[in-house]
C-alpha positions in Angstrom: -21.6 28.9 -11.3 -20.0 28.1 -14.7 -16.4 26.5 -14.9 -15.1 29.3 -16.4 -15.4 31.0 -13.3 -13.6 29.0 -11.4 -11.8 29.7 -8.8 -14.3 30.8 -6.6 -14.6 34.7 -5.2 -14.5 32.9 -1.8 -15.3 29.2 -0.7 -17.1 29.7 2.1 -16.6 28.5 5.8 -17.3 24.8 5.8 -19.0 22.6 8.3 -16.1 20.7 9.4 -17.4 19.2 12.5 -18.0 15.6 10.5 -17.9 14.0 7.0 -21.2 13.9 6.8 -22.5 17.7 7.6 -19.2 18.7 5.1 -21.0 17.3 2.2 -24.0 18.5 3.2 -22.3 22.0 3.5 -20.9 21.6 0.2 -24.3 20.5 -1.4 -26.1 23.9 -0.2 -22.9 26.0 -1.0 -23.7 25.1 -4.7 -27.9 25.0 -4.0 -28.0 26.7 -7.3 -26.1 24.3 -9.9 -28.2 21.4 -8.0 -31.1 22.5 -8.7 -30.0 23.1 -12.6 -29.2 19.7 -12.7 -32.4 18.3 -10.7 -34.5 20.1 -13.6 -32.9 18.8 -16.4 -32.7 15.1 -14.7 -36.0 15.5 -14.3 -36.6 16.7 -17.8 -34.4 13.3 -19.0 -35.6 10.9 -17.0 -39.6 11.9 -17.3 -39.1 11.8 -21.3 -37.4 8.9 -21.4 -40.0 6.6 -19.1 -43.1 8.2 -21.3 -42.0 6.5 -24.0 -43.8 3.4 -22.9 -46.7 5.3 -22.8 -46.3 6.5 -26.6 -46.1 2.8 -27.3 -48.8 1.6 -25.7 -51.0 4.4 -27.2 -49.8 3.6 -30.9 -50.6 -0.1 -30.6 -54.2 0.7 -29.4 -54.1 3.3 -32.4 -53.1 0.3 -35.0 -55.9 -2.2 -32.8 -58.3 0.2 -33.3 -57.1 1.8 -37.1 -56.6 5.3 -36.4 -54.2 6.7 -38.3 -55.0 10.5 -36.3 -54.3 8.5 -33.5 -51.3 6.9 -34.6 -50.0 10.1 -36.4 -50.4 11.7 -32.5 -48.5 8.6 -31.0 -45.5 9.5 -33.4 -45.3 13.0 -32.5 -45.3 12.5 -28.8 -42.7 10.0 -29.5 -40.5 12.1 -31.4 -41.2 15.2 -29.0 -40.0 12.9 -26.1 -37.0 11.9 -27.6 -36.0 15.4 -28.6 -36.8 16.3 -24.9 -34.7 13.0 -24.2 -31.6 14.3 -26.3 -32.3 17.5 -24.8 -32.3 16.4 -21.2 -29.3 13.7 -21.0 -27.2 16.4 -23.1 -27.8 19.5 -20.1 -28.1 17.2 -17.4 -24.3 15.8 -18.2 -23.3 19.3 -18.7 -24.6 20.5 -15.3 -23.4 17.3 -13.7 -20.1 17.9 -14.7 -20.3 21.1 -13.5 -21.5 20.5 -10.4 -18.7 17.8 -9.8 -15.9 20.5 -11.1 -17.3 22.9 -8.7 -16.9 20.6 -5.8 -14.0 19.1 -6.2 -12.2 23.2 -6.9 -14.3 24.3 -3.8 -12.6 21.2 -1.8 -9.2 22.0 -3.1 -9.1 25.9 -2.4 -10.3 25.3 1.2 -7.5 22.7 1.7 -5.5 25.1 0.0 -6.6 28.1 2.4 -5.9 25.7 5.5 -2.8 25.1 4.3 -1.5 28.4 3.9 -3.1 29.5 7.6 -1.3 26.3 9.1 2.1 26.3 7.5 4.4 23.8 8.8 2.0 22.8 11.4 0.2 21.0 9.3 2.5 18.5 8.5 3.5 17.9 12.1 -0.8 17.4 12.7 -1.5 15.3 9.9 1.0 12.9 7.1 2.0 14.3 4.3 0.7 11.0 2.5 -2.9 11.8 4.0 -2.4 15.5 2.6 -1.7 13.8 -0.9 -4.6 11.3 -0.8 -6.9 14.7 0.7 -6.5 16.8 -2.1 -6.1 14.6 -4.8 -8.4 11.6 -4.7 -10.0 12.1 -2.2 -11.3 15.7 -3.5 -12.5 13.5 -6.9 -15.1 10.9 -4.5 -16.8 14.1 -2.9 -17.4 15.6 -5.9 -18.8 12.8 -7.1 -21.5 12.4 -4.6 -22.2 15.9 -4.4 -23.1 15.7 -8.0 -25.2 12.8 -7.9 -27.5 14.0 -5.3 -29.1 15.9 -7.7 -29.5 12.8 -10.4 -30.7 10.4 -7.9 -33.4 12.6 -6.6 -34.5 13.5 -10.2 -34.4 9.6 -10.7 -36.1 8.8 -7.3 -38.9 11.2 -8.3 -39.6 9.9 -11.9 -40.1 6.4 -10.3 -42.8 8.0 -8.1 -44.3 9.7 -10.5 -44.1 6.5 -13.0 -45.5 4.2 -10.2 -48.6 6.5 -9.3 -49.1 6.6 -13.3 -49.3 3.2 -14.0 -51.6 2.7 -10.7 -53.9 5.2 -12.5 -53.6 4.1 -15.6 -53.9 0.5 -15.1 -54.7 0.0 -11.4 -54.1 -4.1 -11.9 -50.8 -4.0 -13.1 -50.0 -0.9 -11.6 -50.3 -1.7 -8.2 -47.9 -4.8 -8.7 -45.5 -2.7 -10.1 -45.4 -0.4 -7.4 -45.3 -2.9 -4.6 -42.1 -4.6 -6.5 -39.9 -1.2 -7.1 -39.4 -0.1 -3.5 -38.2 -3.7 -2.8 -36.1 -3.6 -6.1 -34.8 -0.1 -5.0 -33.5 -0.7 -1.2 -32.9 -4.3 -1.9 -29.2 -3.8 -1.6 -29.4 -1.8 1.5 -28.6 -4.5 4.1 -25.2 -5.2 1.7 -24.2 -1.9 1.9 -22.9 -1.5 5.1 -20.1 -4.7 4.6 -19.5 -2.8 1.0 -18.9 0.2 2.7 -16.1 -1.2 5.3 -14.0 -3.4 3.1 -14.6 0.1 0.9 -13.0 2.0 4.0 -10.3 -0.9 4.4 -9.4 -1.0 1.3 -8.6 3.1 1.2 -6.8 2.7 4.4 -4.4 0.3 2.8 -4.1 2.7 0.1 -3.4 5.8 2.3 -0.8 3.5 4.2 0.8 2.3 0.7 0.7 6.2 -0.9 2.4 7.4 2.4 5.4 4.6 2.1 5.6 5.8 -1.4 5.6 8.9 -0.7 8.1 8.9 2.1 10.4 6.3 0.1 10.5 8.8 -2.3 11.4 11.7 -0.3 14.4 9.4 1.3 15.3 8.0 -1.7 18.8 9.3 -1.6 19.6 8.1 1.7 18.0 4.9 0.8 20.6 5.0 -2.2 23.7 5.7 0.2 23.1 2.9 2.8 21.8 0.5 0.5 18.3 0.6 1.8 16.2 0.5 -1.7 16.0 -3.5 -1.7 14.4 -3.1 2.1 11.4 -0.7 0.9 11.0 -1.9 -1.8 9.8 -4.8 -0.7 7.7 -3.3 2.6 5.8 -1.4 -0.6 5.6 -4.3 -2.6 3.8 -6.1 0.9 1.7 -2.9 1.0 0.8 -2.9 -2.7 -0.7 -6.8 -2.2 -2.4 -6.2 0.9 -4.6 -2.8 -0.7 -4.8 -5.5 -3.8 -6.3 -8.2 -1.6 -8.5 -5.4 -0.1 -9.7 -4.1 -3.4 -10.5 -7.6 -4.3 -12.6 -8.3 -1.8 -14.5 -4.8 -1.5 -15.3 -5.7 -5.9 -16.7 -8.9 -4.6 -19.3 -6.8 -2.5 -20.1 -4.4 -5.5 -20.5 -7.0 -7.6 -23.3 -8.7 -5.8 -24.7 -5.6 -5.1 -24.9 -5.1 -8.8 -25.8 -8.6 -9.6 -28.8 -8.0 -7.0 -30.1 -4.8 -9.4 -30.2 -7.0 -12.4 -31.6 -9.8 -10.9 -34.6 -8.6 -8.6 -36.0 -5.8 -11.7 -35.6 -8.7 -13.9 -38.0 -10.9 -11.6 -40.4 -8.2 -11.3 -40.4 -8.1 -15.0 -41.5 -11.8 -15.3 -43.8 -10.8 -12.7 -45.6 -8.2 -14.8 -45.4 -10.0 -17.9 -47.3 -13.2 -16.3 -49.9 -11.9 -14.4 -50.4 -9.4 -17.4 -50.6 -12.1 -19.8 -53.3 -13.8 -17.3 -55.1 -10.4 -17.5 -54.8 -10.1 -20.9 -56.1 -13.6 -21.8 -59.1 -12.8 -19.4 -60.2 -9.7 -21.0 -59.2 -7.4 -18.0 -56.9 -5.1 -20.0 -55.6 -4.7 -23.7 -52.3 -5.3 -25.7 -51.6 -1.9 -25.7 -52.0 -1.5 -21.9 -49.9 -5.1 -21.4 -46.8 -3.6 -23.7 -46.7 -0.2 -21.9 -46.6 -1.4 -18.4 -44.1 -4.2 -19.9 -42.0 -1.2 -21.1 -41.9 0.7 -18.6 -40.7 -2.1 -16.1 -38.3 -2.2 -18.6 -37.1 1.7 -18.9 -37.5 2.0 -15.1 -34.2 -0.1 -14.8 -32.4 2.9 -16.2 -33.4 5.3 -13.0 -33.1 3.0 -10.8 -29.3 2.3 -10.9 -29.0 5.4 -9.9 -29.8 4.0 -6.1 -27.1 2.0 -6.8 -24.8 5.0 -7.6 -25.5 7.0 -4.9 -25.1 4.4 -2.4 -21.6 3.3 -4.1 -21.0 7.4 -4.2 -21.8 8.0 -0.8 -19.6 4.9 0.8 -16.4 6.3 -1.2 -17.1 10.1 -0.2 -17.9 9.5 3.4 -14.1 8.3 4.5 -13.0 11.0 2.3 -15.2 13.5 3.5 -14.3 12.3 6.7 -10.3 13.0 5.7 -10.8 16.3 4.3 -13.1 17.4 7.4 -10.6 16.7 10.0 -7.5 18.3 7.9 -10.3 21.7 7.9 -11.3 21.3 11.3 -7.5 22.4 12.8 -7.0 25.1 13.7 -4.4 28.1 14.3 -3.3 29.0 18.0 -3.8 32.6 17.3 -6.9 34.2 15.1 -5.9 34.7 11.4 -7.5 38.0 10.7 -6.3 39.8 13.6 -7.3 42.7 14.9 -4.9 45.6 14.0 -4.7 47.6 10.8 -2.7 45.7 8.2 0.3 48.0 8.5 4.2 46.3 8.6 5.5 47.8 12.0 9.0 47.6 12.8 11.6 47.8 15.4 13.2 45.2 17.6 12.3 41.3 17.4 11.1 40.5 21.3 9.8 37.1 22.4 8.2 37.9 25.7 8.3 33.8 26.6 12.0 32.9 26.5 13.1 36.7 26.9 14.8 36.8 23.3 15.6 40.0 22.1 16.8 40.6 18.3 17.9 44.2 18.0 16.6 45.9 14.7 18.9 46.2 11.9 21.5 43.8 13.6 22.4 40.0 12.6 21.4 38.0 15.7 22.4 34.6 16.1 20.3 32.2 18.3 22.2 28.9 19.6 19.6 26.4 21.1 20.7 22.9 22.3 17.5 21.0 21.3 16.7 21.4 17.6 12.9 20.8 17.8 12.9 23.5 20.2 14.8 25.8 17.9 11.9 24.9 15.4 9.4 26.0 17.5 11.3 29.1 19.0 11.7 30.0 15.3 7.9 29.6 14.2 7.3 32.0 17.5 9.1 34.2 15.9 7.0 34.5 12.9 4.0 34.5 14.8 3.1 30.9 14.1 3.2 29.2 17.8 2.6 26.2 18.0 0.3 26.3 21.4 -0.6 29.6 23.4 1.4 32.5 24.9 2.4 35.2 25.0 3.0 37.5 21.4 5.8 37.9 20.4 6.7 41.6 19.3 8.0 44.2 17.0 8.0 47.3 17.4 6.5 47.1 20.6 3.1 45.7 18.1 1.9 42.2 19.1 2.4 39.6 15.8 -0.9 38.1 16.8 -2.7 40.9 16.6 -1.8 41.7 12.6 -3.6 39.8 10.2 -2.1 36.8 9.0 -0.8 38.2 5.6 0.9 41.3 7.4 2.6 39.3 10.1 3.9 37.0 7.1 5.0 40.1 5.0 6.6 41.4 8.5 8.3 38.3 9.4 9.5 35.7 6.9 10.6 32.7 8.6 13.1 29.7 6.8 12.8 26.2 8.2 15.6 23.9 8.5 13.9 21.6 6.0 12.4 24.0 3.0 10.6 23.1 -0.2 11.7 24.1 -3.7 8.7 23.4 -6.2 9.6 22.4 -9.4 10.2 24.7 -12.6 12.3 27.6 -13.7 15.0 29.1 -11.2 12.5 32.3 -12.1 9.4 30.6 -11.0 11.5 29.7 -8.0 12.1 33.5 -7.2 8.5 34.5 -8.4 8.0 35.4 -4.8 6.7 38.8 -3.4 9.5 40.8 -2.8 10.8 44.4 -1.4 12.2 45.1 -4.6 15.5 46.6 -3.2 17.5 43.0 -3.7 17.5 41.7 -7.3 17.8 38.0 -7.8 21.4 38.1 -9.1 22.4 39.4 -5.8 21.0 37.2 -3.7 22.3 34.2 -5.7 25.6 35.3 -5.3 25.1 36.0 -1.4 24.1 32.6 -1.0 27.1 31.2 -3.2 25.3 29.7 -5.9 27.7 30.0 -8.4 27.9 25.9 -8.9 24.3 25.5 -8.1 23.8 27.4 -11.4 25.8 25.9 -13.8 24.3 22.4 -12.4 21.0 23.6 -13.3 22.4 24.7 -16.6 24.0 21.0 -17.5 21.3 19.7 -16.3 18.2 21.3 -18.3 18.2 20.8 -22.4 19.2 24.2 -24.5 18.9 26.2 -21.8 21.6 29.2 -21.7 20.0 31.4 -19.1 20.4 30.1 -15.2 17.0 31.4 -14.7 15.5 29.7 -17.3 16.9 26.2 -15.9 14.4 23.6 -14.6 14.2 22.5 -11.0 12.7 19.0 -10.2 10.6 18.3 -7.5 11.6 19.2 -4.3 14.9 20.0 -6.1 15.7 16.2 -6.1 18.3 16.4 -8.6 20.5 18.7 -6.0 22.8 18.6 -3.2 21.4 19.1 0.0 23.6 22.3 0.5 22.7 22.9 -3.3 19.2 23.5 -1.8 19.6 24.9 1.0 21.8 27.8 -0.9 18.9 28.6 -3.6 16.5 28.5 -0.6 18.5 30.9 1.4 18.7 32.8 -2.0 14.7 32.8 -2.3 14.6 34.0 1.4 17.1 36.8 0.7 15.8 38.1 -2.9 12.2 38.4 -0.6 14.0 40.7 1.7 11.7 40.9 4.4 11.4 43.7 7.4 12.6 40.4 9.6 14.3 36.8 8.3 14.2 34.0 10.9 16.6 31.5 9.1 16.6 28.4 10.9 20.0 26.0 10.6 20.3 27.1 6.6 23.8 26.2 6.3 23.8 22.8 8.3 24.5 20.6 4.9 27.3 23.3 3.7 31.1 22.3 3.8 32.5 25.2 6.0 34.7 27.0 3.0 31.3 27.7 1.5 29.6 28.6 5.2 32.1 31.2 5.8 31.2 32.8 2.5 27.6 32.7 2.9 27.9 34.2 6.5 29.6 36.8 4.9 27.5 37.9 1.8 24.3 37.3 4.7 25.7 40.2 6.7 26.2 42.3 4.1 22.9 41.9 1.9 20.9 42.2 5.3 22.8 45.6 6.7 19.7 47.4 7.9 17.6 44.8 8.1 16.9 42.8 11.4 18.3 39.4 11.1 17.5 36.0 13.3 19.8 32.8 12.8 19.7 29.7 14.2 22.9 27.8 14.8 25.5 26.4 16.2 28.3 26.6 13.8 31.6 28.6 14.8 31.5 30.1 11.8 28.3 31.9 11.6 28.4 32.8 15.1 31.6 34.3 15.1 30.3 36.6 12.4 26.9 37.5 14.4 26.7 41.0 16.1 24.4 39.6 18.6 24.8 35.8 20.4 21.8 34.5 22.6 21.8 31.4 24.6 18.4 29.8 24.9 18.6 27.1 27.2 15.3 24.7 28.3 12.7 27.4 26.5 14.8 30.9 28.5 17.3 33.4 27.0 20.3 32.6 29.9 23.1 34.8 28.2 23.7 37.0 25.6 27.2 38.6 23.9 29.5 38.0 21.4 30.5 34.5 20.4 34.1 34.5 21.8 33.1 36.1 25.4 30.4 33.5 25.4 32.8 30.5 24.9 35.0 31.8 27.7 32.3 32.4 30.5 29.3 30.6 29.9 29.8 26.5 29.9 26.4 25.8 28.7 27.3 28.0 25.6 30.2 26.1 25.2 29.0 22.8 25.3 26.4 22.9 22.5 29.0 25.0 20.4 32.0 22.8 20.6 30.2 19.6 20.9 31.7 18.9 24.6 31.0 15.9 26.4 29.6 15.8 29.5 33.7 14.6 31.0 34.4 17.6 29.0 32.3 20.1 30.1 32.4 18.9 33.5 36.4 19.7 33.2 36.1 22.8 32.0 33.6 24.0 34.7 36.3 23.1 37.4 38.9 25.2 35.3 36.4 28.1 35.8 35.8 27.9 39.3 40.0 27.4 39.6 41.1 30.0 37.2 38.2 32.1 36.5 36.9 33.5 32.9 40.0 35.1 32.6 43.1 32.9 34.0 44.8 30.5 32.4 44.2 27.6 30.5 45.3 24.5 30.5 45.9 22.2 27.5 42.2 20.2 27.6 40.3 23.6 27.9 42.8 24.8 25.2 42.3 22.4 22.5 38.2 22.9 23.1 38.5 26.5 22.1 40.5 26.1 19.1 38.1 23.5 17.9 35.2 26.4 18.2 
C-alpha cells in the first residue's frame, strides 16, 4: 500500500487480546510492504558486506599483476555500490512506508473505537491515556513494525556473510562466526532492566501528560480559586520524577550501546591477530587477511540493527499494550445490528425505568441523581452502559439498528459537550435534516452575544461563521458553550434530541428564552430534556419523575409540585425538614387544601 492511499478501505479487526499478538496482527495486516522492504534490505545490506570481498580480490589482483583481474575487481565494486545506493534509497522509502502505514492503521482503529464507544470511553479509560494512545504511542508501534523487516534482512546478511567467510577462508572464518552470535545477543541479559525503567519511565510520562492535560481542562476554575500555584507545582514534581526516570532508563541504553561497540571491536582485534599469525605462517594471503578484516568491519553496520529492534520492541510493547486494551472494550449491544438501516419513528419508550416520551412532544425528564440522568440519557440513544432491555421507537428495538442508524435516529447531548476548534462553520459542518438552517438554530439557542464574541475575538473576520473557535471553546463562557452546542444539536435536527442539563450554566433571563425558541424549533419533532430548572419544566408538555432507576409520576410541572413530594423536592431544592413538612401538610390538607405559609413560600420559589 502506497501513502497516497492512505486512509485505508478498512483496517481490519485487530488482535487485541495482548500487546504482543497486536503487533503481530499489525505485521501480517501489511505482509505485503514487509516483504518490499525485506527485499530491498536484503538487496542493501548484501551489497554493502561484498565489498570486502571486491577488496580482497583486487589486492590479490595487484599481488599477482593482473590488470583483467583488477579491471573485474573494479566493476564489481562499482556494481555493488550502485546496488548499495540502489538498496539504502528503496529500503528507506519502503520503511517509511511501512511505519506511515502502521501508525494510520493504529490511529483509524482507535478512531473507529472511539466513535462505537462514545462517552463510554472516557469513563473506561483517561483521557490523558487516550492522548498518549493515539499520539505517541501510535509513533513506537510503527516503529517496530517497520523494523522487523530491516532486522531480519540484517539478521540474514550476517548468516550468509558468516557461512561465506567459513567457505572462503575456513581459519578465519570460523572465528568470525563463533564471535558474532555472542556480539549479537550480548546485550540480551540488559534488556530486560532497559525495558522496565523504559516502562517506568512512560508511566511517569502518562501520569505527567494526564495532570497536564487535566490542569488544562480546569484551568479556569484553577484561575477563579487561585489554584494555578498548587498545580503547578504537583506538575513541576511530575515533570522531575519522568526526568529522573528518563535519566536512568538512558543510563541502560547507553551501556547497551557501549556493549555493541565494544565487543565487535574485540572481535576485530581478534581477527586481525590471529590473521596476522596466519598470515606470517603462510596459511592464508594479504588479500584473504584484508577481506575478512573488512568485513568484521562492515558487519558492524547490520548488526546494530539487533540493537534497534530490541530498543524498538521495549518502547512498542507498553504501547502496544495501551492501544490493545483501549481496542479490546467493547460495546453492551452489537454495533452492526441486525435490522435494515431504516430511521423508524414514533414514541421514545425505555422498557427499564418505564419512561415514555410521546412523539412530536417536548418531554422533560427530572432525575435526582445526575450520573443516573447520564446514563438514563445514553439509554435513550441506545448507548447503555451495561445490559437490558432496548429501549424503543416506534415499537423498533435501538439495539437492533446498526450503529450509524440508531445515531441518525437518536442524537443525544451530554451535559458536558466538546466544541473542536475552527470556524463557527466547521462547528455546524454536521450531518443534518436540512429543514433547520444554522441561522435559526443560533438564534433558538440565543447566541446573539456568543457571536459577536467570536467576532472580537478572531482577526478581520466580518462573518460570525467564519470566526475561530479555540479548543474546546476555551475562550467562552460556560453558558457561551453550552448555547452554540445546543445550537449544533438543533441545526442537526434529528428524528429524537436527548439534551441532557444544556442550560445548567445559563442565567435564567437567557434559560427562559432558550426554552422558548427549543419548543418552537422542535414542534413535530420528539423532544427529551433533562432538568430540574422551573423554568424549562414549566414550559415542557410532558413531566416524568424518575426516581432510583423507575418512572414514579408523570404530568405537568405545576400538578407535579402540588401532589407528588419527591417531585417537589429535587425541583425546589427542599430539605429533608422541608420536605418532611410539606408531606404532613399533604396528609392534613390534601393536594388540594390549603396552604400554609412554609409550603407557600416553597412553591413560589419553583
Amino acid at each position: 500500500m502506497k501513502i497516497r492511499d492512505l486512509p485505508h478501505p478498512d483496517p481490519g479487526v485487530p488482535d487485541a487480546r495482548s500487546g504482543p499478538r497486536f503487533l503481530w496482527w499489525l505485521g501480517r495486516s501489511q505482509l505485503g510492504g514487509q516483504l518490499t522492504s525485506l527485499a530491498w534490505g536484503l538487496l542493501h545490506f548484501t551489497a554493502v558486506s561484498a565489498q570486502p570481498f571486491c577488496v580482497g580480490f583486487a589486492i590479490e589482483a595487484v599481488v599477482d599483476r593482473s590488470g583483467a583481474r583488477l579491471a573485474l575487481a573494479g566493476g564489481l565494486m562499482a556494481l555493488f555500490g550502485a546496488a548499495t545506493a540502489l538498496g539504502d534509497t528503496f529500503l528507506h522509502r519502503a520503511a517509511v512506508t511501512n511505519w506511515i502505514t502502521a501508525a494510520a492503521r493504529v490511529q483509524q482503529l482507535l478512531a473507529r473505537k472511539a466513535s462505537q464507544l462514545g462517552s463510554a470511553l472516557s469513563r473506561r479509560v483517561a483521557a490523558g491515556e487516550v492522548v498518549a494512545v493515539s499520539t505517541g504511542d501510535v509513533e513506537k508501534i510503527g516503529w517496530f513494525v517497520e523494523a522487523v523487516s530491516r532486522f531480519t534482512a540484517a539478521a540474514l546478511t550476517v548468516v550468509f556473510v558468516c557461512v561465506g567467510l567459513v567457505v572462503y577462508q575456513p581459519a578465519l572464518g570460523v572465528v568470525v562466526a563463533a564471535g558474532l552470535p555472542v556480539v549479537a545477543f550480548a546485550a540480551l541479559p540488559l534488556l530486560p532492566r532497559a525495558t522496565r525503567r523504559a516502562d517506568f519511565q512512560r508511566e511517569k510520562a502518562g501520569r505527567a501528560t494526564e495532570l497536564a492535560s487535566d490542569t488544562v481542562a480546569g484551568l479556569r476554575v484553577l484561575r477563579g480559586i487561585g489554584g494555578e500555584d498548587l498545580f503547578l507545582d504537583r506538575y513541576r514534581r511530575a515533570s522531575q520524577e519522568v526526568r529522573h526516570a528518563a535519566v536512568r532508563s538512558a543510563r541502560m541504553w547507553s551501556l547497551i550501546s557501549a556493549v555493541q561497540v565494544l565487543l565487535p571491536g574485540l572481535l576485530l582485534i581478534a581477527v586481525v591477530f590471529y590473521g596476522v599469525h596466519l598470515a606470517r605462517a603462510g596459511r592464508i594471503s594479504v588479500g584473504e587477511l584484508v577481506t575478512v578484516y573488512s568485513s568484521v568491519m562492515v558487519l558492524t553496520y547490520p548488526l546494530r540493527h539487533f540493537e534497534e529492534i530490541a530498543m524498538a520492541y521495549s518502547f512498542s510493547r507498553p504501547s502496544a499494550k495501551r492501544a490493545a486494551r483501549v481496542l479490546s472494550m467493547e460495546r453492551v449491544t452489537e454495533a452492526g445490528g441486525s435490522r435494515a438501516a431504516d430511521l423508524p419513528s414514533g414514541d421514545l419508550y425505555d422498557p427499564a425505568t418505564g419512561l415514555l416520551a410521546p412523539a412530536a412532544r417536548l418531554t422533560a425528564v427530572v432525575c435526582g441523581d445526575p450520573d443516573a440522568a447520564g446514563r438514563l440519557a445514553e439509554r435513550l440513544g441506545g448507548h447503555p452502559a451495561e445490559n437490558g432491555p432496548s429501549v424503543l421507537l416506534g415499537g423498533v428495538p435501538l439495539d437492533e439498528l446498526p450503529l450509524d442508524s440508531a445515531r441518525a435516529a437518536v442524537l443525544v447531548q451530554d451535559k458536558d459537550p466538546v466544541l473542536l476548534s475552527g470556524s463557527l462553520r466547521d462547528l455546524l459542518d454536521v450531518p443534518a435534516s436540512g429543514a433547520v438552517d444554522a441561522a435559526a438554530a443560533l438564534a433558538a439557542a440565543r447566541c446573539g452575544d456568543v457571536l459577536d464574541a467570536l467576532v472580537q475575538g478572531s482577526l478581520d473576520v466580518d462573518d460570525p461563521m467564519d470566526a475561530r473557535i479555540t479548543e474546546r471553546g476555551r475562550s467562552l463562557s460556560g453558558g457561551q458553550r453550552q448555547r452554540l452546542a445546543l445550537a449544533r444539536s438543533l441545526f442537526t435536527d434529528p428524528e429524537v434530541l436527548v439534551l441532557d442539563e444544556p442550560t445548567s450554566a445559563v442565567d435564567s433571563h437567557t434559560e427562559a428564552r432558550i426554552a422558548e425558541g427549543l419548543r418552537e424549533i422542535r414542534t413535530g419533532r420528539t423532544t427529551v430534556l433533562f432538568t430540574s430548572s422551573p423554568l424549562l419544566l414549566d414550559r415542557a408538555d410532558r413531566v416524568v419523575l424518575v426516581h432510583e432507576g423507575v418512572a414514579v409520576a408523570a404530568g405537568a410541572h405545576r400538578e407535579l409540585l402540588h401532589t407528588e413530594p419527591r417531585y417537589r423536592a429535587v425541583v425546589t431544592r427542599e430539605t429533608d425538614e422541608e420536605t418532611a413538612l410539606s408531606g404532613v401538610l399533604d396528609e392534613l390538607h390534601g393536594p388540594h387544601g390549603p396552604k400554609d405559609t412554609a409550603r407557600h413560600e416553597i412553591e413560589e420559589s419553583a
